[in-house]
C-alpha positions in Angstrom: 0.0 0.0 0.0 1.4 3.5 -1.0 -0.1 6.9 0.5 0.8 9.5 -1.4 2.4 12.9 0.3 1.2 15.0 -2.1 -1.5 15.5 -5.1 -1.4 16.4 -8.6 -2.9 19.8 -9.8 -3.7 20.3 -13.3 -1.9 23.6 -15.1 -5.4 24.9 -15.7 -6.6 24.7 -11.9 -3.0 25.5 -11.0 -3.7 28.8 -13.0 -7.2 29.7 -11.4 -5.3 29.1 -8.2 -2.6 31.4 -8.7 -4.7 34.0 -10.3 -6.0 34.0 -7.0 -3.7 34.6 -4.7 -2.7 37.8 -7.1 -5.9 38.9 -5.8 -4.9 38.8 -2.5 -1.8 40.1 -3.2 -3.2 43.2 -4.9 -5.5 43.5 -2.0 -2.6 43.2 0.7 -1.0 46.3 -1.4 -4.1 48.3 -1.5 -4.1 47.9 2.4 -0.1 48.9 2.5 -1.0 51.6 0.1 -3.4 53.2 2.4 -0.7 53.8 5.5 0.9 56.3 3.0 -2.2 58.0 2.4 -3.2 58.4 5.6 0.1 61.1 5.9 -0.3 62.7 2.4 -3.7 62.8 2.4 -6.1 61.2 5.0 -9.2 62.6 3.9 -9.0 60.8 0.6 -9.1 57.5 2.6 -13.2 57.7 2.5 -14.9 59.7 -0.7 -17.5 59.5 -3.2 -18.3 60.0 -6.9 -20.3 63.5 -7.2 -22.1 63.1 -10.4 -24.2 66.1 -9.8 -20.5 67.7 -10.6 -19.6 65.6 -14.0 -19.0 62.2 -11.4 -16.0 63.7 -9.9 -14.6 61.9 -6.9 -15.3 63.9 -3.6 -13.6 63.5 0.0 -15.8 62.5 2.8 -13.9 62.6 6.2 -16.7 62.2 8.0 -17.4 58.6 6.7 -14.7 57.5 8.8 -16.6 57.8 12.0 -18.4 55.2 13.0 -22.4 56.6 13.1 -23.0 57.6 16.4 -19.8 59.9 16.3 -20.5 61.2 12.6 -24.1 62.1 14.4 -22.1 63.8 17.1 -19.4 65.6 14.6 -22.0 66.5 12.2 -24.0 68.8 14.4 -21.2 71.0 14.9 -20.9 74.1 12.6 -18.3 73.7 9.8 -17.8 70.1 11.2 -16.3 68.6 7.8 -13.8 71.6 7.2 -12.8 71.2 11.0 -11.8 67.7 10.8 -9.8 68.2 7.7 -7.8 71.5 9.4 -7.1 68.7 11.9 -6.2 66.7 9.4 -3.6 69.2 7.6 -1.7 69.2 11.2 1.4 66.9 11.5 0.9 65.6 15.1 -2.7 64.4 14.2 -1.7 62.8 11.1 1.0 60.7 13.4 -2.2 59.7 15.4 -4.1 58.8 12.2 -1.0 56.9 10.7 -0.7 54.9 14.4 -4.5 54.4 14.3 -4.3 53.1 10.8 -1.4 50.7 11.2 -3.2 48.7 14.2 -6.1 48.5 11.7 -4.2 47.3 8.2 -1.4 45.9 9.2 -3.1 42.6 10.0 -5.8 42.9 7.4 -2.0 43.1 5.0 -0.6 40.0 6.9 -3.9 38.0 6.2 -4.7 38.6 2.8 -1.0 38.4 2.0 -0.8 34.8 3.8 -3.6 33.5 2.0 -2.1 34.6 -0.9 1.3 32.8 0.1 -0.8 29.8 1.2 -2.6 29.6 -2.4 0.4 30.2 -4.4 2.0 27.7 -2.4 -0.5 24.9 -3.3 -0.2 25.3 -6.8 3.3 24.8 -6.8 4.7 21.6 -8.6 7.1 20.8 -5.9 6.9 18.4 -3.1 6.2 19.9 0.4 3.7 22.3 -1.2 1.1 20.9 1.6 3.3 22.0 4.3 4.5 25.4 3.0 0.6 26.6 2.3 -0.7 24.6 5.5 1.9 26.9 7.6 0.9 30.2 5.6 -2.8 29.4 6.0 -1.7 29.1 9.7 -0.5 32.4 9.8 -3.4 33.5 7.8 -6.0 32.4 10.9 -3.9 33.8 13.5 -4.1 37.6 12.0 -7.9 36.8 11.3 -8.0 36.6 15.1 -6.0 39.6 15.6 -8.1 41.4 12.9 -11.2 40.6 14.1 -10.2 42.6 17.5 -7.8 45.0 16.3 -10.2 46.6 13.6 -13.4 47.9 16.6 -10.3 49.2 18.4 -9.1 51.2 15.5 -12.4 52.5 15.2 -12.8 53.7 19.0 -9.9 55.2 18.7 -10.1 56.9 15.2 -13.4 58.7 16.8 -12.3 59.5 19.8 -9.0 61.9 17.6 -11.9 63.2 15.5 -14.3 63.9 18.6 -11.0 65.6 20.5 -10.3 68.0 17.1 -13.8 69.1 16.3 -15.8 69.1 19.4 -13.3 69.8 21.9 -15.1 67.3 24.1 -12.8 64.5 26.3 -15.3 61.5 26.8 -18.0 60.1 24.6 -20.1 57.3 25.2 -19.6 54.1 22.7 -21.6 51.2 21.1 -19.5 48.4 20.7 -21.4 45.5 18.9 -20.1 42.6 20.9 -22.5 40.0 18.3 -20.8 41.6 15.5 -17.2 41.2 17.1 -18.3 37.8 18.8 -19.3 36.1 15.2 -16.2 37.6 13.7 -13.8 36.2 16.4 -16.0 32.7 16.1 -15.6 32.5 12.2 -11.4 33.2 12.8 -11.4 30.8 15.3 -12.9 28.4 13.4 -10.3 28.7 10.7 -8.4 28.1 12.9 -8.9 24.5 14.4 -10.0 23.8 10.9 -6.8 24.6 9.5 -4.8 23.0 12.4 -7.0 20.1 12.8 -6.0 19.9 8.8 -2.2 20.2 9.5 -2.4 17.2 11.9 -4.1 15.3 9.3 -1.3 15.7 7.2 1.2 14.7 9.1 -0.4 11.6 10.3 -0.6 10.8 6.4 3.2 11.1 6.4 3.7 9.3 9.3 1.7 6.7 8.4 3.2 6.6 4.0 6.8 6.1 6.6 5.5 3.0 8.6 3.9 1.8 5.4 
């Protein structure tokens, strides 16, 4: 009897599989390309198409509050040109940029590890399961981190905004602990998946090394 330690992937679904992970990879660089804007020009990082004005695209700082804060912010006179003089200041663009790393640098380590993970699998070399296995591990963990780093981002974005517009030092916050909870429960899920897939794996090579 013969187990094999690895599978055969046609070119053609090797292909689809790699054309893939360039997905991810082009969406890992979109989320490294945003830390740059965010000290250039953060209030480019939300806008909108303004076709009333020959569908020119439009800033919109304020769509980077969460809603309860944009309600708060959006009462106060001149609110939108006040957030981006705040923006234009070099000590709040530091905050941004710190906000803005805790929020894409794991979204940039997980789409870029599934990307590894994919590319990995279509390879036509032997230990392909264990190089994409380990990326896909890797993948899972920043899910977790992801899934709590990104409300904390948030929190803390609005709280910078609420400081620069409204002067005001506390604000009450709605944190949606279902939302958070079934995000953290679908990345940990992945997870044991993925590990309980890893074991499997190598009891197959243990077992082709008995055999």
């Amino acid at each position: 009897m013969i187990v094999p330690d690895s599978y055969f992937m046609s070119r053609n679904r090797a292909r689809a599989v790699r054309a893939f992970a360039v997905m991810c990879f082009l969406l890992a660089g979109f989320g490294v390309g945003t830390l740059p804007m965010t000290m250039v020009s953060p209030k480019w990082l939300s806008f909108y198409i303004d076709c009333e004005d020959g569908c020119r695209p439009k800033p919109a700082p304020l769509d980077q509050l969460s809603p309860e804060v944009r309600h708060i912010v959006a009462s106060v006179p001149r609110a939108q040109e006040r957030m981006v003089a705040a923006m234009a200041e070099p000590h709040w663009r530091w905050r941004l940029f710190g906000i803005k790393m805790l929020d894409a640098l794991p979204f940039v380590f997980l789409f870029f590890s599934v990307g590894m993970a994919l590319w990995r699998f279509s390879d036509r070399q032997e230990h392909r399961d264990w190089n994409g296995i380990a990326w896909l591990q890797r993948a899972a963990g920043a899910g977790v981190v992801l899934a709590l780093s990104a409300p904390l981002a948030q929190i803390l974005c609005d709280a910078v905004f609420l400081a620069a517009v409204t002067d005001t030092g506390a604000f009450s916050y709605t944190i949606e602990l279902t939302e958070v909870a079934n995000h953290l429960l679908f990345a940990g899920a992945a997870w044991a998946a993925i590990w309980a897939l890893a074991a499997g794996l190598r009891a197959r090579g243990d077992l082709a090394e008995i055999v």
